[in-house]
C-alpha positions in Angstrom: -64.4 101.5 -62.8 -62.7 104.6 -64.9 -59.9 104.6 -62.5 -58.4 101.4 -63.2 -55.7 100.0 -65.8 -58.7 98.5 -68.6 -59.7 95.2 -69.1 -60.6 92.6 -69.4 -57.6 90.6 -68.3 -56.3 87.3 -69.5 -54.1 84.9 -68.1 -51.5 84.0 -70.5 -49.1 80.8 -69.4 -46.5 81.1 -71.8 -43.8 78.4 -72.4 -41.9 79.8 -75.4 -38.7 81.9 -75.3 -37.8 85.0 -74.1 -37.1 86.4 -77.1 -39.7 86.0 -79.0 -43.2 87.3 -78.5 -46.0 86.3 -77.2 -49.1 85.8 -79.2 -51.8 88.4 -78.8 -54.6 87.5 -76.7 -58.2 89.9 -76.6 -57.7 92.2 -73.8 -55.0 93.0 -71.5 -52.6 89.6 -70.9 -50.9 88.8 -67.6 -48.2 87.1 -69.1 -46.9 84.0 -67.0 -43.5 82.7 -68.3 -42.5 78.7 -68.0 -40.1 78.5 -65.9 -40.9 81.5 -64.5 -37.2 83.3 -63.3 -38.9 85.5 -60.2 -40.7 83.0 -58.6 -42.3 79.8 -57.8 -44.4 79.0 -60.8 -48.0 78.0 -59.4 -47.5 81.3 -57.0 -47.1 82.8 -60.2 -50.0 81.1 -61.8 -51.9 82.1 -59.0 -51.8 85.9 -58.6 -52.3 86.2 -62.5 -55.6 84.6 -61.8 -56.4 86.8 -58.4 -55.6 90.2 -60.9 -57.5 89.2 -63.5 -60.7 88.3 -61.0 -60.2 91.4 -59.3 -61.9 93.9 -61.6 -65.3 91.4 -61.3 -64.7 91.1 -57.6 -64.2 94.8 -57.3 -67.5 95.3 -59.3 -69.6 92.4 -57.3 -68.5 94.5 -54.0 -69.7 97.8 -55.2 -72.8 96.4 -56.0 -73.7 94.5 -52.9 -72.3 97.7 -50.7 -74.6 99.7 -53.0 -77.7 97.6 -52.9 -77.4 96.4 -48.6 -81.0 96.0 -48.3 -81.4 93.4 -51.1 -81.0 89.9 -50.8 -77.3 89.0 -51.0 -78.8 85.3 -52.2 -79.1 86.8 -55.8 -75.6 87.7 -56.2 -74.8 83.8 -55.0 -74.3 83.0 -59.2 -72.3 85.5 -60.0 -70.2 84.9 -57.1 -69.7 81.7 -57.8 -68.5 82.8 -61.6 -65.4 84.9 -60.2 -64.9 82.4 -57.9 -63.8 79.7 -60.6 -61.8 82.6 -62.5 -59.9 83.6 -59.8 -59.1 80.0 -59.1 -58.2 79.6 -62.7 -60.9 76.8 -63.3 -62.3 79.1 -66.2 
């Protein structure tokens, strides 16, 4: 996955100030601001968790498409993993 922005990502919900910044996290942060100006906040919430699942789904993907004539049972775990991160249960 060479051809993406670098990971891992992190969902950051952030209630302090705009001007003052935000406390580094290990990886890449997808920054979620309380109240959030743009948007409705749990929309918000929600996306950050969709882009920072997406890598793993992306990867999951390749590797089922890759491997058809395996048992798509075995990947059933794993699934399950980025399922709960991109829900945010994580």
């Amino acid at each position: 996955m060479n051809k993406f922005t670098r990971g891992p990502w992190n969902v950051s919900v952030w209630k302090g100030d705009y001007d003052k910044p935000m406390a580094a996290a290990t990886g890449v942060p997808i920054a979620i601001t309380h109240p959030c100006p743009a948007c409705d906040t749990d929309e918000c919430e929600a996306n950050a968790h969709l882009i920072a699942a997406a890598p793993d789904m992306y990867e999951m993907l390749e590797r089922m498409y890759n491997n058809a004539l395996e048992d798509p049972t075995r990947y059933r775990d794993k699934i399950g993993e980025i399922l709960i991160k991109e829900r945010g249960e994580s």
